[in-house]
N, CA, C and O atoms as a Maestro MAE file, in Angstrom:
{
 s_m_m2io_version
 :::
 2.0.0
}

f_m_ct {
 s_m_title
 :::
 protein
 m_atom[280] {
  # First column is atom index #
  i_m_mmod_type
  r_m_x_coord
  r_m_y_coord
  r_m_z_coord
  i_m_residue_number
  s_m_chain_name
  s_m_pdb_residue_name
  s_m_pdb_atom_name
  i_m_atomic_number
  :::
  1 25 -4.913 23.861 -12.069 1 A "UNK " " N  " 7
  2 3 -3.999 22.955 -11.449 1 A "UNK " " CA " 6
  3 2 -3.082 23.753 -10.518 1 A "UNK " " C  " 6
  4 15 -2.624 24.837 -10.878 1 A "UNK " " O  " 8
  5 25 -2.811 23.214 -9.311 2 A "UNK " " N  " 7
  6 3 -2.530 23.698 -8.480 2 A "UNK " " CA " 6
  7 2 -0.846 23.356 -8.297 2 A "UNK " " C  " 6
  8 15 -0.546 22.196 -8.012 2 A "UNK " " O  " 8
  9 25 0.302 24.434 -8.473 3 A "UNK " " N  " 7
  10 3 1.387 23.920 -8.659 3 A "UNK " " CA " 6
  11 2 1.933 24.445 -7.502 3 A "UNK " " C  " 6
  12 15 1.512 25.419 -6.877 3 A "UNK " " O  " 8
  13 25 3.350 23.426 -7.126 4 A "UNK " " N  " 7
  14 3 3.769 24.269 -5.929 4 A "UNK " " CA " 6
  15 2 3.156 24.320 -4.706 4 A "UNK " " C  " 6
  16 15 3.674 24.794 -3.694 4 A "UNK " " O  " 8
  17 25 2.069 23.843 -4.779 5 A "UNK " " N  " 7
  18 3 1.514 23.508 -3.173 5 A "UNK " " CA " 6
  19 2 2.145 22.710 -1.969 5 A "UNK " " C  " 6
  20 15 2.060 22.761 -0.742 5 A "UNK " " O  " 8
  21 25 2.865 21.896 -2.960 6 A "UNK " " N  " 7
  22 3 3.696 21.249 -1.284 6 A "UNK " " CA " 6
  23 2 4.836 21.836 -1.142 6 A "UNK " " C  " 6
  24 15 5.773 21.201 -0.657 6 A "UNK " " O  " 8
  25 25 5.020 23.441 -1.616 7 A "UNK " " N  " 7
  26 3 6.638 23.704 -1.795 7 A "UNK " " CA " 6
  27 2 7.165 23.523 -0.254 7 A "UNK " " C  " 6
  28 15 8.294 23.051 -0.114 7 A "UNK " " O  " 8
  29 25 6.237 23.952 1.168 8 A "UNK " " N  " 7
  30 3 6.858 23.542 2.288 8 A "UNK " " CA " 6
  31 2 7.493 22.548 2.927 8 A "UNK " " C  " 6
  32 15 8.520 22.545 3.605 8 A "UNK " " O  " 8
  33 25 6.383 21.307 2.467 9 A "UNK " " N  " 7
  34 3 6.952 20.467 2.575 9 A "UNK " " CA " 6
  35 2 8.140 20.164 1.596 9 A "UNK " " C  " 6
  36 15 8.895 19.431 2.237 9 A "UNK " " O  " 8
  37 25 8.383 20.263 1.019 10 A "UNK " " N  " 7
  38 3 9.797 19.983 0.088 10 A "UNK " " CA " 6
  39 2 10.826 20.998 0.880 10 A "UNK " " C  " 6
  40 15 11.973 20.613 1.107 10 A "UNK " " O  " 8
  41 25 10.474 22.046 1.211 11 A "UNK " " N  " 7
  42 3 11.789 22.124 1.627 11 A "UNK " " CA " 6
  43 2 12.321 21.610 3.456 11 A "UNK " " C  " 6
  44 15 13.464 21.636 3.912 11 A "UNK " " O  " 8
  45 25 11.245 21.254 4.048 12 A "UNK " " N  " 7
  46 3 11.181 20.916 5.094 12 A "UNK " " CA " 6
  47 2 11.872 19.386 4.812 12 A "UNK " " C  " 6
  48 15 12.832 19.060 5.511 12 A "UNK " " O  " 8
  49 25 11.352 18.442 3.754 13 A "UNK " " N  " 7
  50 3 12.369 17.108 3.468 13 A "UNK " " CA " 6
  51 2 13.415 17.905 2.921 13 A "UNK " " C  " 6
  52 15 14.086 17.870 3.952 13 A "UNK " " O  " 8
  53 25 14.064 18.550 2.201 14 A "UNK " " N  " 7
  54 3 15.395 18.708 1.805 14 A "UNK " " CA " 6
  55 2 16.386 19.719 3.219 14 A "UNK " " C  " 6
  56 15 17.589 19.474 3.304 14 A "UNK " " O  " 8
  57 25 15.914 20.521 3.966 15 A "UNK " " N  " 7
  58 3 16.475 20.669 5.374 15 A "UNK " " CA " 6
  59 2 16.562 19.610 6.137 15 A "UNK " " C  " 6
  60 15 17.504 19.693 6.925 15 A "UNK " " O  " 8
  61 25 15.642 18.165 6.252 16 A "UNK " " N  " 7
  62 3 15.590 17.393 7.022 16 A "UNK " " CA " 6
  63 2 17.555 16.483 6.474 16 A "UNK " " C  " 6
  64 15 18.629 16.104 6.940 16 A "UNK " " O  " 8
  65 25 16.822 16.611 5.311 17 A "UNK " " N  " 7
  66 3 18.356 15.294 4.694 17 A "UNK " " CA " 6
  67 2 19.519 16.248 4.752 17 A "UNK " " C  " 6
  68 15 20.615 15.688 4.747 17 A "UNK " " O  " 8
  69 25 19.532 17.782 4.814 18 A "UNK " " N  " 7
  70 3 20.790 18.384 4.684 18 A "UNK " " CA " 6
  71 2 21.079 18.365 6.201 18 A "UNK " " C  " 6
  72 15 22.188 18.678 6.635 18 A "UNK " " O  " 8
  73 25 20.632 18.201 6.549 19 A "UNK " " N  " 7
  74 3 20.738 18.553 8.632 19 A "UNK " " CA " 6
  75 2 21.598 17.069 8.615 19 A "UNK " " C  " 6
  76 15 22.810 17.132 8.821 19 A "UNK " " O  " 8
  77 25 20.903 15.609 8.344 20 A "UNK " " N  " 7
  78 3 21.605 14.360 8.510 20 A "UNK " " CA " 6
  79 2 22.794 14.070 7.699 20 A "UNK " " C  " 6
  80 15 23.568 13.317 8.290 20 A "UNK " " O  " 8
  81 25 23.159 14.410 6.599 21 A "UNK " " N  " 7
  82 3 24.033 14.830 5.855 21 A "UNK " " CA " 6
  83 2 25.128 15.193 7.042 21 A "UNK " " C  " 6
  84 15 25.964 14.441 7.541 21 A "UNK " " O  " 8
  85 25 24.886 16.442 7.305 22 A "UNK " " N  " 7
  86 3 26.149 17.636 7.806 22 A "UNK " " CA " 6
  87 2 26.364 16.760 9.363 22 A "UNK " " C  " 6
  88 15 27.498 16.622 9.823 22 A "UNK " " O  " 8
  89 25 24.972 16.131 10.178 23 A "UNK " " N  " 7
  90 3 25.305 15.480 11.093 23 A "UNK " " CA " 6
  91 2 26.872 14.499 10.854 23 A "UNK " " C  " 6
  92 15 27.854 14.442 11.593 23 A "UNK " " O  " 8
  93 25 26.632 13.876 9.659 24 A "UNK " " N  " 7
  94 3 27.532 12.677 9.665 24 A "UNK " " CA " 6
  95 2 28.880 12.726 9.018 24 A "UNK " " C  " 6
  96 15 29.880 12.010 8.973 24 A "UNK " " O  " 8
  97 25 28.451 13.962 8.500 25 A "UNK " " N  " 7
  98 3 29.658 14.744 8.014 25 A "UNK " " CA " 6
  99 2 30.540 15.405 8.988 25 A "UNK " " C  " 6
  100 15 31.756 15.270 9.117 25 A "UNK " " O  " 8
  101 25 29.752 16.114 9.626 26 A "UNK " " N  " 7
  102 3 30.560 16.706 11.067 26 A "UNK " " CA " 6
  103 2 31.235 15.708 12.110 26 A "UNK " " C  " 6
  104 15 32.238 16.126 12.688 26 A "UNK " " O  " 8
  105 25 30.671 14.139 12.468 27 A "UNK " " N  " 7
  106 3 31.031 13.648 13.089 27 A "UNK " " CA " 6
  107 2 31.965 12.917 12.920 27 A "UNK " " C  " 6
  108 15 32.676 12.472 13.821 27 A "UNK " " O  " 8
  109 25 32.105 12.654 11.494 28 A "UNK " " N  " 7
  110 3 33.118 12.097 10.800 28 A "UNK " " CA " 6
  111 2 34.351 12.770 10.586 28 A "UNK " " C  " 6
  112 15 35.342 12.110 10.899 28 A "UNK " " O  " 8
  113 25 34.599 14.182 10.028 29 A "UNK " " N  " 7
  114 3 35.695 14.751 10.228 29 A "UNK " " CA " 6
  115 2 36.022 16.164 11.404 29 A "UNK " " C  " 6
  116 15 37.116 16.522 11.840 29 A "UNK " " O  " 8
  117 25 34.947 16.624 11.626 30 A "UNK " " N  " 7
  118 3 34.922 17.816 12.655 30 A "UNK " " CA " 6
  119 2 35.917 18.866 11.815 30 A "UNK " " C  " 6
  120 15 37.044 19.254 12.125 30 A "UNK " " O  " 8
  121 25 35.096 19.195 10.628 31 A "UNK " " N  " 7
  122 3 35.860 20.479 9.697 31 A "UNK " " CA " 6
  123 2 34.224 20.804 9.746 31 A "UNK " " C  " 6
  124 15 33.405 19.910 9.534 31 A "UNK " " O  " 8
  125 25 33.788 22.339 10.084 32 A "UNK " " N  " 7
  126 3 32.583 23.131 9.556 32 A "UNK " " CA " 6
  127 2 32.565 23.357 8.315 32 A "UNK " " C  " 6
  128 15 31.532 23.205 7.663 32 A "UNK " " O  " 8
  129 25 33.818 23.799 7.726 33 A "UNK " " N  " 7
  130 3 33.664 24.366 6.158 33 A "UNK " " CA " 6
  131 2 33.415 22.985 5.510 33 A "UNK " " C  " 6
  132 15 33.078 23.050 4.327 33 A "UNK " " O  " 8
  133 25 33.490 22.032 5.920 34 A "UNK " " N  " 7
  134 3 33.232 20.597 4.460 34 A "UNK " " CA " 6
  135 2 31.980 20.257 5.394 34 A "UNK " " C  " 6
  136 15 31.361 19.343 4.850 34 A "UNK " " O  " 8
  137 25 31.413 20.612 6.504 35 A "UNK " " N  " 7
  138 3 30.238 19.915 7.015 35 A "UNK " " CA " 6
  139 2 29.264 20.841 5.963 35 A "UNK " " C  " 6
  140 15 28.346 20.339 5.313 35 A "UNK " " O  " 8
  141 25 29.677 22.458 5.912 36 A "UNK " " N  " 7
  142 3 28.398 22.993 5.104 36 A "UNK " " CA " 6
  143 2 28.504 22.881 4.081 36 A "UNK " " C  " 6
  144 15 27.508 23.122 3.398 36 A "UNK " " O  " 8
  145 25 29.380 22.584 3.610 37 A "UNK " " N  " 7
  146 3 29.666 22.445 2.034 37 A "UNK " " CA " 6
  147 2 28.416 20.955 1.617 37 A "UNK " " C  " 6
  148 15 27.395 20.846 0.938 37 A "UNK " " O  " 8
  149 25 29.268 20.021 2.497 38 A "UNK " " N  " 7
  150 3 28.260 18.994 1.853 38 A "UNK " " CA " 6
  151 2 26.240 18.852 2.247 38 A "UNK " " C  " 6
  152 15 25.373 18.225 1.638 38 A "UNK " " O  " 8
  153 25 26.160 19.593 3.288 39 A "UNK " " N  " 7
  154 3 25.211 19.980 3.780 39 A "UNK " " CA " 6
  155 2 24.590 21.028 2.619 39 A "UNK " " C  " 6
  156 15 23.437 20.686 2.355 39 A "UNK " " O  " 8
  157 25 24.942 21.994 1.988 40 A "UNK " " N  " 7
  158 3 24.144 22.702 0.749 40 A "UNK " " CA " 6
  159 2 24.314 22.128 -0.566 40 A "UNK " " C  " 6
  160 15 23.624 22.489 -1.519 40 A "UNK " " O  " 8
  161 25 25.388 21.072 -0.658 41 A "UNK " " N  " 7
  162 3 25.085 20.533 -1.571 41 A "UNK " " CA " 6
  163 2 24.020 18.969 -1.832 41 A "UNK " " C  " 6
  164 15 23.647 18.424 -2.871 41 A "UNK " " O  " 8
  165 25 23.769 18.597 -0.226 42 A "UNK " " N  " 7
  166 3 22.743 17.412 -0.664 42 A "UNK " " CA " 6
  167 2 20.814 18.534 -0.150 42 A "UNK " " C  " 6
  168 15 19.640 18.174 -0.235 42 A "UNK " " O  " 8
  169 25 21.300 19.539 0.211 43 A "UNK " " N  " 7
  170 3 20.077 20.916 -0.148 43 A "UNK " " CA " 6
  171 2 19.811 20.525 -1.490 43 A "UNK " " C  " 6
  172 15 19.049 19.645 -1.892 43 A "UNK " " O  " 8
  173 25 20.624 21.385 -2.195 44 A "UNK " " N  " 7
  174 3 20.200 21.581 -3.431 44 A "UNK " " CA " 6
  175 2 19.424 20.247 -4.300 44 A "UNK " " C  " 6
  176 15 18.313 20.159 -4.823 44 A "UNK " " O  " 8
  177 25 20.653 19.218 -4.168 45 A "UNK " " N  " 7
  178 3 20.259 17.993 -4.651 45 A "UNK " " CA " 6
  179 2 18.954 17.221 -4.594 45 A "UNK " " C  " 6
  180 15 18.229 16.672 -5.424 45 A "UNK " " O  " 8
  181 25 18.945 17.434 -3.026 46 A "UNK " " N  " 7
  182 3 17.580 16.960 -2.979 46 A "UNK " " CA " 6
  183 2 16.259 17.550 -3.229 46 A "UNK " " C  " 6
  184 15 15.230 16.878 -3.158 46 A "UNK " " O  " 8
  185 25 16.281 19.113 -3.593 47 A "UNK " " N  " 7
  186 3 14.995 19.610 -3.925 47 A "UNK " " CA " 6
  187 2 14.867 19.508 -5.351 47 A "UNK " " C  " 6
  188 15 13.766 19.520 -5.902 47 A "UNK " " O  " 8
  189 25 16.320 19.373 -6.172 48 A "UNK " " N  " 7
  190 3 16.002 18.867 -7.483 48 A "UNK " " CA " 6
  191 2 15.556 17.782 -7.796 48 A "UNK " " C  " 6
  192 15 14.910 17.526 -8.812 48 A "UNK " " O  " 8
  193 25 15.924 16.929 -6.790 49 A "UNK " " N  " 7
  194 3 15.059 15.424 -7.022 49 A "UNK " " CA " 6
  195 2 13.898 15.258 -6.838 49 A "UNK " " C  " 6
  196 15 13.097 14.461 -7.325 49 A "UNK " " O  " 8
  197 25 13.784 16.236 -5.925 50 A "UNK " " N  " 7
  198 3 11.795 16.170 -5.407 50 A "UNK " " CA " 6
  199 2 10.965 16.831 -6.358 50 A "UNK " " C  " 6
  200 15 9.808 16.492 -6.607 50 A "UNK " " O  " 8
  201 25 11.799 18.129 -7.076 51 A "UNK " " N  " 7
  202 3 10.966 18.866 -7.765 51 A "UNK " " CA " 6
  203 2 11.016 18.161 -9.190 51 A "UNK " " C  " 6
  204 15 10.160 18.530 -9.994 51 A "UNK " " O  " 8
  205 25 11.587 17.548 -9.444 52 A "UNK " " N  " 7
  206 3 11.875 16.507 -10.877 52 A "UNK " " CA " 6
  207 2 10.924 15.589 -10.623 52 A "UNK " " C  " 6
  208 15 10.094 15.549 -11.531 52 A "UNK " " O  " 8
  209 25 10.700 14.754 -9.649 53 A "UNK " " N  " 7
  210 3 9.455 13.582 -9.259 53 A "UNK " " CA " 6
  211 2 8.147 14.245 -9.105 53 A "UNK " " C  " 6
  212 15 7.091 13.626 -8.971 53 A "UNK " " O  " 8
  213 25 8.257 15.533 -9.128 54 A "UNK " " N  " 7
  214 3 6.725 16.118 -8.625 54 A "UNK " " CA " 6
  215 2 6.626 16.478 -10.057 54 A "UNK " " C  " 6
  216 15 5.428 16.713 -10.217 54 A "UNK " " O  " 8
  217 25 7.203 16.641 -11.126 55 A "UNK " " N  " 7
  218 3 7.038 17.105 -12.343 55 A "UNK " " CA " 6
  219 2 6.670 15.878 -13.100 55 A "UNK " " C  " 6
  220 15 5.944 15.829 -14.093 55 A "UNK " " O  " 8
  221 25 7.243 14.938 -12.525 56 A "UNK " " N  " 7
  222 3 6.903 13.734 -13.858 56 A "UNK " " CA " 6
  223 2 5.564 12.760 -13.068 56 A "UNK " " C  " 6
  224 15 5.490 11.594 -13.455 56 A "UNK " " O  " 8
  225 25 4.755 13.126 -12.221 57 A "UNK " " N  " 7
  226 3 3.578 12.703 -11.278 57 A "UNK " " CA " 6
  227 2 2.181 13.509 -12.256 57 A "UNK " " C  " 6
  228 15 1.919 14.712 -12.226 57 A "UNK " " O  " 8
  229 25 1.628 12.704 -12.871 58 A "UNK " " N  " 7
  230 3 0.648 13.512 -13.601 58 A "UNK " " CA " 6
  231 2 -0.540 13.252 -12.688 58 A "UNK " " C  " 6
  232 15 -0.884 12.180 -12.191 58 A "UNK " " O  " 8
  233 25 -1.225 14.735 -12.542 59 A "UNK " " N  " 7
  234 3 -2.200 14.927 -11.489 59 A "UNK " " CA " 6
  235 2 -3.558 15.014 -12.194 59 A "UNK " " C  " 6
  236 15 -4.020 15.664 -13.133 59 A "UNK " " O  " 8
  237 25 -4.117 13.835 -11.113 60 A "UNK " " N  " 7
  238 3 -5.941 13.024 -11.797 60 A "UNK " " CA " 6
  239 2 -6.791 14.197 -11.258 60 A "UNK " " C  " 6
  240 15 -6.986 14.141 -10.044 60 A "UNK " " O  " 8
  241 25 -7.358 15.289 -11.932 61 A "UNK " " N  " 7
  242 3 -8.751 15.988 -12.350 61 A "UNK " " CA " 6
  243 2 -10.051 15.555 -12.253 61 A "UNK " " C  " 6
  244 15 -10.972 16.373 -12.260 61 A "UNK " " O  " 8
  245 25 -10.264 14.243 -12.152 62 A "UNK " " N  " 7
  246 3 -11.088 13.883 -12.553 62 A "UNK " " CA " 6
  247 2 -11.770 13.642 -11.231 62 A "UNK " " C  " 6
  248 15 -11.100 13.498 -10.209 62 A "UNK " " O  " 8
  249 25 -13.406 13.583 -11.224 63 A "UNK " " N  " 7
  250 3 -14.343 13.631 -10.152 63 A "UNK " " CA " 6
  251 2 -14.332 12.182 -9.475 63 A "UNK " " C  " 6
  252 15 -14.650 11.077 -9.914 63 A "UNK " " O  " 8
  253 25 -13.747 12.695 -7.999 64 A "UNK " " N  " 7
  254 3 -13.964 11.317 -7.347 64 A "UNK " " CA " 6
  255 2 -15.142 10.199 -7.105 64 A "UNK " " C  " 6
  256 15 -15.054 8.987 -6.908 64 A "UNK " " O  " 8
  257 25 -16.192 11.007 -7.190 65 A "UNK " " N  " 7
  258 3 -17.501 10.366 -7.048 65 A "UNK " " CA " 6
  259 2 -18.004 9.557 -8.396 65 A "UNK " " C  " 6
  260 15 -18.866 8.687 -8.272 65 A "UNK " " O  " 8
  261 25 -17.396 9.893 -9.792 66 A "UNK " " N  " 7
  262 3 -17.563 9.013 -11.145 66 A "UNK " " CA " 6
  263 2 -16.654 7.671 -11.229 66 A "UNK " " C  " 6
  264 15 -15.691 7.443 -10.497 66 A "UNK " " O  " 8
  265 25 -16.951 7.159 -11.853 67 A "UNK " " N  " 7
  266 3 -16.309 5.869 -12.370 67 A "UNK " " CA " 6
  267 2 -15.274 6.422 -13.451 67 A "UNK " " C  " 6
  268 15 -15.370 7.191 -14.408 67 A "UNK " " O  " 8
  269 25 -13.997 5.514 -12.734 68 A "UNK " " N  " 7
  270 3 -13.323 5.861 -14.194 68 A "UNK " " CA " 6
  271 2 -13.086 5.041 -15.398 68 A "UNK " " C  " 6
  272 15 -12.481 5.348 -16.425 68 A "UNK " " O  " 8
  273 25 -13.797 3.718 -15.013 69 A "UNK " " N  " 7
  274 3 -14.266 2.841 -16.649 69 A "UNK " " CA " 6
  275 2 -15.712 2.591 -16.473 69 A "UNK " " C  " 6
  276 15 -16.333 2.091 -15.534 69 A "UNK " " O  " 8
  277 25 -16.114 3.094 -17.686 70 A "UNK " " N  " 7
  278 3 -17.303 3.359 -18.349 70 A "UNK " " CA " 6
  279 2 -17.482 1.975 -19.195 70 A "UNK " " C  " 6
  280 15 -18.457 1.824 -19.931 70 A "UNK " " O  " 8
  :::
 }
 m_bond[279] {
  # First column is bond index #
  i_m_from
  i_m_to
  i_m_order
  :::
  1 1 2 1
  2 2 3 1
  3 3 4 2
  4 3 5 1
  5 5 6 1
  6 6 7 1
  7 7 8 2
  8 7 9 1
  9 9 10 1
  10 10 11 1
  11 11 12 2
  12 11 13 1
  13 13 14 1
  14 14 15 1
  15 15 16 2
  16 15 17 1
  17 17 18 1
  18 18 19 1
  19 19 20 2
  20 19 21 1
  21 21 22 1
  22 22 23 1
  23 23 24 2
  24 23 25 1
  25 25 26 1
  26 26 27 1
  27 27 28 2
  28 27 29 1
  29 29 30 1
  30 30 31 1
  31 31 32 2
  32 31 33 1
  33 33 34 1
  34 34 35 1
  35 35 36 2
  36 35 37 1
  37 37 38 1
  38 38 39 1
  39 39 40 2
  40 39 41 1
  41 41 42 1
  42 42 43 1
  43 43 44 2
  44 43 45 1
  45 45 46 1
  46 46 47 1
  47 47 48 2
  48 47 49 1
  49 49 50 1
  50 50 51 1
  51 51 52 2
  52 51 53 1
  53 53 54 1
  54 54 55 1
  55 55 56 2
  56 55 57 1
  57 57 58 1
  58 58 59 1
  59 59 60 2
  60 59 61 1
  61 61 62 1
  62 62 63 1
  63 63 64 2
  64 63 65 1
  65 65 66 1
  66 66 67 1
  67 67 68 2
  68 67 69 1
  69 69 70 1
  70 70 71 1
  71 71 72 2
  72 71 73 1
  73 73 74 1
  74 74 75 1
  75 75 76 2
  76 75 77 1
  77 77 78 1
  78 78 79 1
  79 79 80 2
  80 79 81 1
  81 81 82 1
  82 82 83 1
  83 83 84 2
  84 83 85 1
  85 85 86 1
  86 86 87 1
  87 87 88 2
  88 87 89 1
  89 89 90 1
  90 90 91 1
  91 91 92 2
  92 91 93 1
  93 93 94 1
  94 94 95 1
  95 95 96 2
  96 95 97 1
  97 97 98 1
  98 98 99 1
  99 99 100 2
  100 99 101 1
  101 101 102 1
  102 102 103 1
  103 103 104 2
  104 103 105 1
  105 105 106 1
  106 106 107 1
  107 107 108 2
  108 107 109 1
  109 109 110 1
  110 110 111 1
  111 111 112 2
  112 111 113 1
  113 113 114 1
  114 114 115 1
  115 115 116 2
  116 115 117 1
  117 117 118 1
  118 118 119 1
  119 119 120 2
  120 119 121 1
  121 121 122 1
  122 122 123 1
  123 123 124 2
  124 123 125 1
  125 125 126 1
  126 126 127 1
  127 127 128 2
  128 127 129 1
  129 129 130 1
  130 130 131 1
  131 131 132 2
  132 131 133 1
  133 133 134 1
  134 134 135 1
  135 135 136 2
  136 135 137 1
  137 137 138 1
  138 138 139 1
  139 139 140 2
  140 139 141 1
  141 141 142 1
  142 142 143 1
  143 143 144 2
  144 143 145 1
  145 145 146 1
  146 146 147 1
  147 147 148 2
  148 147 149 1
  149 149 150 1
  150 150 151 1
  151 151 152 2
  152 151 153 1
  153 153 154 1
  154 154 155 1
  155 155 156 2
  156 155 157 1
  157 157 158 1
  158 158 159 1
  159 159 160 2
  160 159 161 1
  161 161 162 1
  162 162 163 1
  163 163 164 2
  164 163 165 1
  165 165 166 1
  166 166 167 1
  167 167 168 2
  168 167 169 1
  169 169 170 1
  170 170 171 1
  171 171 172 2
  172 171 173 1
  173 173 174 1
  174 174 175 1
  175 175 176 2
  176 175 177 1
  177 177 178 1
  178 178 179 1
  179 179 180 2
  180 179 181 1
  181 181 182 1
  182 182 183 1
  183 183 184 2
  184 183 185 1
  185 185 186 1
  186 186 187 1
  187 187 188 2
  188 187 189 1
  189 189 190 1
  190 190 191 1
  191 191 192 2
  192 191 193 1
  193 193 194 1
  194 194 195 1
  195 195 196 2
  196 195 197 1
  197 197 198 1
  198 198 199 1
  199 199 200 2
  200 199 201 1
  201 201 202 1
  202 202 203 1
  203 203 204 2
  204 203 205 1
  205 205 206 1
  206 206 207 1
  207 207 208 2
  208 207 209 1
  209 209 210 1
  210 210 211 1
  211 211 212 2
  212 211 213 1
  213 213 214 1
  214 214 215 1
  215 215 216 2
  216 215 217 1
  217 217 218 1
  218 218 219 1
  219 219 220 2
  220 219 221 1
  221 221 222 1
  222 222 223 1
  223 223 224 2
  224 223 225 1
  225 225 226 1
  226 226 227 1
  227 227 228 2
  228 227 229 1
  229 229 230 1
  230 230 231 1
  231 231 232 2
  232 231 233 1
  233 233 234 1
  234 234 235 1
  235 235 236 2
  236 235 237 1
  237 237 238 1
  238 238 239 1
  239 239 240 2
  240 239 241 1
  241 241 242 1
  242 242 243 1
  243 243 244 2
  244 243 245 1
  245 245 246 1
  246 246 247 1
  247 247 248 2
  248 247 249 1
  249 249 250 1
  250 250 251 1
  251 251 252 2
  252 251 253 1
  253 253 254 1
  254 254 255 1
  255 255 256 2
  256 255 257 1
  257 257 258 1
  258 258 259 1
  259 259 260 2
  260 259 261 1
  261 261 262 1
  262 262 263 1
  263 263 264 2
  264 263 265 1
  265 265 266 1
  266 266 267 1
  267 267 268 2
  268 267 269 1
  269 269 270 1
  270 270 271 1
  271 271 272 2
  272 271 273 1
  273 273 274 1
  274 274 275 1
  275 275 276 2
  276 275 277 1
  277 277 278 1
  278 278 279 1
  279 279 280 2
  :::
 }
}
């Protein structure tokens, strides 16, 4: 079983949401130190959420070409 294979993509969605984050954060108050602040904290957040949903996704083994009711 192949783990960790989409780690790029995961972090490519959790840069995507920290970038829109800090966008709306920045435009809203124009402070850098609270734009990155909240910007590494919806980072973090969101790769724990992705990596928590990719953990509880149980991955089918089984041969595409068989039936799976017998």
């Amino acid at each position: 079983m192949k783990r960790f294979a989409n780690l790029k993509s995961y972090l490519v969605f959790s840069l995507i949401a920290a970038a829109f984050s800090a966008a709306i954060v920045y435009y809203g108050t124009r402070i850098p130190e609270t734009t990155m602040i909240w910007a590494l904290i919806t980072f973090i957040v969101s790769i724990v959420i992705v990596a928590t949903i990719d953990l509880m996704v149980k991955h089918d083994d089984q041969d595409p070409n068989k039936p799976k009711l017998r």
